[in-house]
ZAMARGU-4260 file (C-alpha; in steps of 0.2 Angstrom, whole numbers, plus 5000, padded with zeros to 4 digits):
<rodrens>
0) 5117/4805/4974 | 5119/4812/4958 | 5126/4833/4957 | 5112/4843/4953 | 5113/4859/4944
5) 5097/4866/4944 | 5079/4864/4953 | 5071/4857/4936 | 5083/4843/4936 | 5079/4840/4957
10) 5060/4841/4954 | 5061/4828/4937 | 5069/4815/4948 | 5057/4818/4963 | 5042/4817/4952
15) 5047/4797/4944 | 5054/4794/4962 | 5070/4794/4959 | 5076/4804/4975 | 5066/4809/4990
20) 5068/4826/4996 | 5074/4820/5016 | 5087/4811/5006 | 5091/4826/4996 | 5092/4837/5012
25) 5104/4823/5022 | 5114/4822/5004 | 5118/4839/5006 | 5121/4840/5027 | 5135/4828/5023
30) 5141/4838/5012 | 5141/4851/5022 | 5151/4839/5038 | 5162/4831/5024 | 5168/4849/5018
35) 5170/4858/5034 | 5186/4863/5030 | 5180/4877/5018 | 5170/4886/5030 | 5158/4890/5020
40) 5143/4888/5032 | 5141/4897/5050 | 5127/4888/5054 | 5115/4874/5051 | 5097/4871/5054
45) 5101/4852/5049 | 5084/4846/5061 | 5074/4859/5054 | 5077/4855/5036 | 5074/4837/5039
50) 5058/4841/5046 | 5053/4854/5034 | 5057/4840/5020 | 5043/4830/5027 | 5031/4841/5027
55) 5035/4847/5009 | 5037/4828/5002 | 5018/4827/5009 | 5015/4842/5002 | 5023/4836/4983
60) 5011/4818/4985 | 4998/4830/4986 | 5001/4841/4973 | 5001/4855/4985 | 5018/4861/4985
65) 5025/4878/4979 | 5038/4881/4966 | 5052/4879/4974 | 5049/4862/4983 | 5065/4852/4980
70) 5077/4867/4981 | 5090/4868/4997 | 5094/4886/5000 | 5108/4896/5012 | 5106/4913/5015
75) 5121/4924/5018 | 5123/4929/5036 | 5118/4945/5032 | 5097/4941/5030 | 5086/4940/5043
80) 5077/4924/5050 | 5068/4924/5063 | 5074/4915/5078 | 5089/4912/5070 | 5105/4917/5075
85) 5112/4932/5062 | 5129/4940/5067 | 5135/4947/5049 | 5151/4938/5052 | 5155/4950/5065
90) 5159/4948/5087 | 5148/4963/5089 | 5132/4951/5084 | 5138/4934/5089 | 5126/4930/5098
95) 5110/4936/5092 | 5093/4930/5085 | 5083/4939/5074 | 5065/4943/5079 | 5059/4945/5063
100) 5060/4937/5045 | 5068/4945/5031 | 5056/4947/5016 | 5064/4937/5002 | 5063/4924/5017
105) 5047/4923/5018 | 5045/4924/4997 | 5054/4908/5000 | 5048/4897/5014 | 5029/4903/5004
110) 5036/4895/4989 | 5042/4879/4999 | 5062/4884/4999 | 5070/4872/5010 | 5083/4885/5021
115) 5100/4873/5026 | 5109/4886/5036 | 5117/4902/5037 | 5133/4904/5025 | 5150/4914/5031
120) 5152/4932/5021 | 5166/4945/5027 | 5161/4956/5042 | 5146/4967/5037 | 5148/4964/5019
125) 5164/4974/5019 | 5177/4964/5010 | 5180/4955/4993 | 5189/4940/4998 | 5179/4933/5014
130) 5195/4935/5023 | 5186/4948/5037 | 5174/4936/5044 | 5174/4935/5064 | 5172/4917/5062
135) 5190/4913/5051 | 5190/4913/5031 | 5182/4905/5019 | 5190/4891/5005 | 5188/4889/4986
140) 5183/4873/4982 | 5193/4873/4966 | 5207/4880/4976 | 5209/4880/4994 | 5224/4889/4995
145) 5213/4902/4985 | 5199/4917/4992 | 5182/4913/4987 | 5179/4931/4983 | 5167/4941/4997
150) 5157/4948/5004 | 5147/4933/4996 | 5160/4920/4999 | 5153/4907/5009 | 5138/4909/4998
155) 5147/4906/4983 | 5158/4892/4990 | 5141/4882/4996 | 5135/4882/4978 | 5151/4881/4970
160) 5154/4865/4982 | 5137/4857/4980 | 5133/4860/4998 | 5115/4866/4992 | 5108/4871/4976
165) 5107/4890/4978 | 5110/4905/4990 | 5105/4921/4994 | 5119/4933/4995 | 5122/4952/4994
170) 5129/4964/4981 | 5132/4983/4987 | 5148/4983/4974 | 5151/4968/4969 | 5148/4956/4983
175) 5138/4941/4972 | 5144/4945/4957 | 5164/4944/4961 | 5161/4928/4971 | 5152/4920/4958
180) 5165/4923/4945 | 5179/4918/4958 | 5169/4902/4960 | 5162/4897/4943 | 5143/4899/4947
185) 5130/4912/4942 | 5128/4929/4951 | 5115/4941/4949 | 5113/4958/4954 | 5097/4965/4952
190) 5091/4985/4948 | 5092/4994/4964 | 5075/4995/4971 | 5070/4976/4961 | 5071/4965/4977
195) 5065/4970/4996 | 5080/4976/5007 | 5069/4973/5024 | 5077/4962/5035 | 5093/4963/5028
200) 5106/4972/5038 | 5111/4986/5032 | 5130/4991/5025 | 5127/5007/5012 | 5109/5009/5010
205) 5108/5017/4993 | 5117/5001/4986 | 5113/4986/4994 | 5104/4972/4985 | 5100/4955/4989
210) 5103/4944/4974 | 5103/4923/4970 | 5120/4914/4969 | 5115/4899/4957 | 5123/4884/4945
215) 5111/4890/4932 | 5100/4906/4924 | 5086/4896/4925 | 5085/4893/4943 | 5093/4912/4945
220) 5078/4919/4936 | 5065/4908/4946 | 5072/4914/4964 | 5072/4932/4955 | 5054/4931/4952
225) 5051/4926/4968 | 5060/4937/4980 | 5056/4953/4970 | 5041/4965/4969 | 5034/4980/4981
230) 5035/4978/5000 | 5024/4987/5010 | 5043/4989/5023 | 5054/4995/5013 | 5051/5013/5003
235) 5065/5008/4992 | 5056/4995/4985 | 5051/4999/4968 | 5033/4996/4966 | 5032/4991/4947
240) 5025/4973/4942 | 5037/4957/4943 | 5038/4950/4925 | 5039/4933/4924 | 5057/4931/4922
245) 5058/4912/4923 | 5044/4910/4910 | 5053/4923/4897 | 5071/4917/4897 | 5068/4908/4880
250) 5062/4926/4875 | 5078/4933/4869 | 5076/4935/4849 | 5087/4943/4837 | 5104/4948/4835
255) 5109/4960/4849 | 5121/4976/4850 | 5133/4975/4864 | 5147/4988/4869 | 5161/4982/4879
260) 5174/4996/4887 | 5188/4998/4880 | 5197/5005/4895 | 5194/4989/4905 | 5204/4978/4893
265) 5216/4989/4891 | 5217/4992/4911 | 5235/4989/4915 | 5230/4977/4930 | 5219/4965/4921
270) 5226/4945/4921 | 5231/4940/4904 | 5220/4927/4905 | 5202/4936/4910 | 5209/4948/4894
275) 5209/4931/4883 | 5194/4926/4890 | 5184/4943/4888 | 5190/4945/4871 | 5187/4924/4865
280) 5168/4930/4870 | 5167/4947/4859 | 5172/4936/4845 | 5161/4921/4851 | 5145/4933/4850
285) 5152/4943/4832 | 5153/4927/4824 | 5135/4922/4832 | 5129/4937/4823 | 5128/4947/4835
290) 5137/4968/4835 | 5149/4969/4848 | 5159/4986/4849 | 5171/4993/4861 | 5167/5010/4867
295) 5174/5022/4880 | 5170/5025/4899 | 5183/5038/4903 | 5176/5039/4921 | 5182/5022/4926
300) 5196/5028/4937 | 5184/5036/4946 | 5173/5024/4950 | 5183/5013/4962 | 5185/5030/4974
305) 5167/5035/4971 | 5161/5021/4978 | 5169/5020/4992 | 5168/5037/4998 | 5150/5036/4997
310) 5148/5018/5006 | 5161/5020/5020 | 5149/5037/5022 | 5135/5026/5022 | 5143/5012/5032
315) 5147/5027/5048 | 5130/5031/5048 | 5121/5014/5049 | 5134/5002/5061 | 5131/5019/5072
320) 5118/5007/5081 | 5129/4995/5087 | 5134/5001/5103 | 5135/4988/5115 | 5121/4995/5125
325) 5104/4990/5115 | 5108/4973/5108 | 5126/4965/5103 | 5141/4964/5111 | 5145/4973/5127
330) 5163/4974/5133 | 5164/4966/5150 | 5180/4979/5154 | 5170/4994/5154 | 5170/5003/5170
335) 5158/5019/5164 | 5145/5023/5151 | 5157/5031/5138 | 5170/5017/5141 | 5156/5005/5137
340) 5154/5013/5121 | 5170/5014/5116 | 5176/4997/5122 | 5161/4989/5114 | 5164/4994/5097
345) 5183/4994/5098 | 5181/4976/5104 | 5166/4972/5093 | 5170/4976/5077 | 5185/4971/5066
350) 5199/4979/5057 | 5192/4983/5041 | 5173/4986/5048 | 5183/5000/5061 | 5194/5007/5044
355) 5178/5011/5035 | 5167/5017/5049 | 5182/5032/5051 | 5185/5035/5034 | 5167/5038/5032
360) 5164/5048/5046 | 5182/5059/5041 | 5171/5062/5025 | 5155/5067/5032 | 5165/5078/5044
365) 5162/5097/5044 | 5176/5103/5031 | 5178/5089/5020 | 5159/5084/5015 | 5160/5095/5001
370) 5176/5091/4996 | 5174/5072/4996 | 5156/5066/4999 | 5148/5080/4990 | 5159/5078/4976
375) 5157/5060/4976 | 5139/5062/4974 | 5140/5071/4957 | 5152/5058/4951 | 5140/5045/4954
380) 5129/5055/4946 | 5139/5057/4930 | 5147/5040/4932 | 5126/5032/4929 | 5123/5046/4917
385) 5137/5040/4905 | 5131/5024/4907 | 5115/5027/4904 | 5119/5035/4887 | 5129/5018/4882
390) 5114/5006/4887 | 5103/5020/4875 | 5112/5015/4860 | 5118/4994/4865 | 5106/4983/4874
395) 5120/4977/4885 | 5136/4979/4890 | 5151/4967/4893 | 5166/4968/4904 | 5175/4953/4914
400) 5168/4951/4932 | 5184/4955/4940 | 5204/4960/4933 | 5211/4945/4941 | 5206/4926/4945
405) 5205/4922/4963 | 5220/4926/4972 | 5229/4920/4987 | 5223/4918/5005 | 5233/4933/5015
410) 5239/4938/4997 | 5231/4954/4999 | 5222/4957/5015 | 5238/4968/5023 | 5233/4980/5005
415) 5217/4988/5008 | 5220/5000/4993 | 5227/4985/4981 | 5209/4975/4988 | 5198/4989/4985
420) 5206/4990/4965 | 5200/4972/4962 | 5181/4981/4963 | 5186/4990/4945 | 5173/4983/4936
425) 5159/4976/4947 | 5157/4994/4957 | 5148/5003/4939 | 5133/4994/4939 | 5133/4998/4959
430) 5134/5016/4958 | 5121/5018/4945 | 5111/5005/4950 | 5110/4994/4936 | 5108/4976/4934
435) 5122/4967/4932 | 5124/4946/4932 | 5143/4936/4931 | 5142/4921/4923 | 5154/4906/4925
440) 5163/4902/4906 | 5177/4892/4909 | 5193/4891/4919 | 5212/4898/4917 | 5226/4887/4914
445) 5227/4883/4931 | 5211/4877/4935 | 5203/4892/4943 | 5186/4902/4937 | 5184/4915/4928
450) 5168/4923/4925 | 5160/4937/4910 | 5149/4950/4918 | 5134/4959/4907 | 5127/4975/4913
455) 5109/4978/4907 | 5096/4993/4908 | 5089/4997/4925 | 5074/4984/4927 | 5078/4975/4911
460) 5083/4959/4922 | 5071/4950/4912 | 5081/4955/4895 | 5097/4951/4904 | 5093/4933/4909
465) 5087/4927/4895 | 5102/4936/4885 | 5113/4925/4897 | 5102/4907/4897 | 5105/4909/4877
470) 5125/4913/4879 | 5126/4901/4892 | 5117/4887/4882 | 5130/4894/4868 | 5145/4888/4877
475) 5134/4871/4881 | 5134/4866/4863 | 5152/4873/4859 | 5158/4862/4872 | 5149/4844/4867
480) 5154/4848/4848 | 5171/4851/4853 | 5174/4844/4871 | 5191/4852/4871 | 5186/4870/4867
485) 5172/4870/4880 | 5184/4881/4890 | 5182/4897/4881 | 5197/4905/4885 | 5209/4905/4870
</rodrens>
């Protein structure tokens, strides 16, 4: 079967018969078998699939089926579905089945999504590489020696692999977006509030966001304009009509004012090559006509620290339900009530999900709430204040996804402070809540992704996307007049 790269190329060969969707769904299970070894999937529902393909090819005969018959999703094991197992790649919930659907699930299976299986991701979202998972690390397809990037990873790597066409993954700082660019694909981030967080477990609260892992914009836009809107179970939900994203992404008219951050290329930890990369693209957009100017964000040393002062905060608070007496794990050792506590969590969680849950509570702590969560708070509020003044005066801004391409498995696991650095440019959009997508636009010198991140205004998705389908269609034609350019790193 031939690789697809997005749902409008599926559903054109379903319509002339050329594919059925079972065989589209077996395609992809062996996929899955046949790549084992990235470990990109934790589970999955390979009878239910099947069967669900039957019902929506009856449906497709019919002219019945919704918009996203033909598309094979994972979700992140991090999303809710009901009796399914979730663990959040974590011991303390190996074992358990969620009693409830998340809402973007249910936007989904409503619009005839075909869900494949659950996809690994580092223990409660906390981690960039996908190296903290209770069930082993993840692979990169163009690498296997190299991180996917997390928490997103197995997410990233199903797409990146062709093990389904899109996934849902999470972003609290970075988590879809620093995947995607480690992997070659699209990530998108929406505005804080854009897309339903019901159902999907919680890490930092005031940051989570579910967003679509894709192979294109279009198909990025489409799940966006599915799985977003007001939901009567989450009060963060923002309650503002959906545009129609998917219909609007040839909207994008005009020459455009961009600023990209001078301090980010000038960052004395960025790769050479993501610099080359970042600066190929200024001039690839100025010579489109487009303005492209650099301007300064002096607070960018301070947003790597802000963020995580106020999610590990975030993080001790909600993982306080995990006790090993409601639901979860339960140490088998634990001769009294407190014990069992203690044990359970000790035992339950990981290294890193145990590192975060005490620095977050050392920062809530009488003493030093003012002193760092407090202050941290302002920051944030200064930090989406500046950035607000940029995005006033330019429609977008540009900065590379990540400082570095994908790095070595074990390479930096042992460094949490080094780890946490890589999260430099992907944590501003985070802290003010911006939308924020990566987009894939060619590879280093040794093979490996890199990927150019635009920040737009809070709930200008539409803007955004349709900004991106017209670079990305950019690079398309650069690269079939000039085959050996279509990389665009110089």
């Amino acid at each position: 079967m031939r690789e697809y790269n997005s749902l409008s190329e599926v559903q054109h060969d379903l319509q002339n018969g050329a594919i059925t969707l079972p065989a589209i769904v077996d395609h992809y299970i062996n996929r899955i078998k046949n790549e084992a070894h990235l470990n990109a999937f934790i589970e999955v529902f390979d009878q239910e699939a099947r069967s669900e393909a039957l019902k929506i090819a009856k449906k497709l005969e019919e002219g019945k089926a919704g918009r996203l018959a033909g598309m094979v999703v994972g979700l992140k094991d991090i999303i809710c579905y009901k009796d399914h197992g979730i663990a959040v790649g974590s011991r303390i919930l190996q074992n358990y089945k969620s009693i409830y659907s998340a809402t973007v699930v249910e936007r989904l299976i409503a619009e005839d999504a075909i869900i494949i299986g659950r996809t690994n991701c580092d223990e409660f979202a906390m981690g960039g590489s996908n190296e903290n998972s209770y069930f082993g690390h993840v692979k990169n397809f163009a690498d296997n020696s190299k991180v996917p990037g997390g928490s997103s990873g197995g997410s990233a790597v199903a797409v990146q692999a062709g093990l389904c066409l899109a996934c849902l993954g999470t972003d609290t700082g970075g988590s879809v977006r620093q995947p995607a660019a480690f992997c070659g694909v699209v990530g998108l981030k929406p505005t804080y509030g854009r897309v339903s967080r019901h159902g999907v477990v919680a890490y930092a609260s005031s940051f989570d966001q579910v967003g679509p892992i894709t192979k294109s914009v279009e198909d990025a836009a489409l799940l966006m304009e599915i799985i977003a809107g007001p939901d009567e179970y989450d009060s963060t939900a923002s309650k503002s009509k959906v545009p129609p994203y998917f219909s609007e992404l040839n909207n994008s008219t005009g020459k455009k004012h961009i600023a990209y951050l001078s301090e980010t290329l000038s960052n004395g930890g960025i790769d050479a090559e993501v610099k080359s990369m970042a600066l190929a693209a200024i001039k690839r957009l100025q010579d489109e006509g487009h303005t492209v100017e650099p301007v300064s964000f002096q607070l960018l040393d301070y947003v790597v620290p802000t963020y995580y002062i106020i999610t590990m905060a975030e993080a001790s608070s909600n993982l306080a339900r995990y006790d090993g007496i409601h639901f979860g794990y339960r140490s088998k050792t634990a001769p009294t009530l407190e014990a069992t506590y203690k044990k359970s969590r000790s035992e339950g969680f990981g290294a890193e999900v145990k590192r975060r849950i005490m620095l977050g509570t050392f920062v809530l702590s009488a003493g030093y709430y003012d002193a760092y969560y407090g202050k941290a708070q302002k920051v944030r509020r200064l930090i989406r204040e500046k950035t607000d003044e940029i995005l006033k005066k330019y429609d977008f801004i540009l900065l590379p996804t990540t400082p570095t391409p994908a790095f070595g498995i074990g390479e930096k696991v042992d460094d949490p402070v080094t780890m946490y650095l890589a999260d430099i440019f992907t944590v501003q959009a985070s802290l003010g809540g911006f939308p924020a997508i990566s987009l894939p636009v060619g590879n280093n010198t040794a093979g490996l992704p890199l990927g150019l991140q635009f920040i737009g205004k809070r709930f200008g998705e539409s803007d955004l996307m349709a900004f991106s389908k017209k670079f990305m269609d950019l690079l398309e034609q650069d690269s079939v007049k000039s085959p050996a350019k279509g990389n665009i790193v110089v």
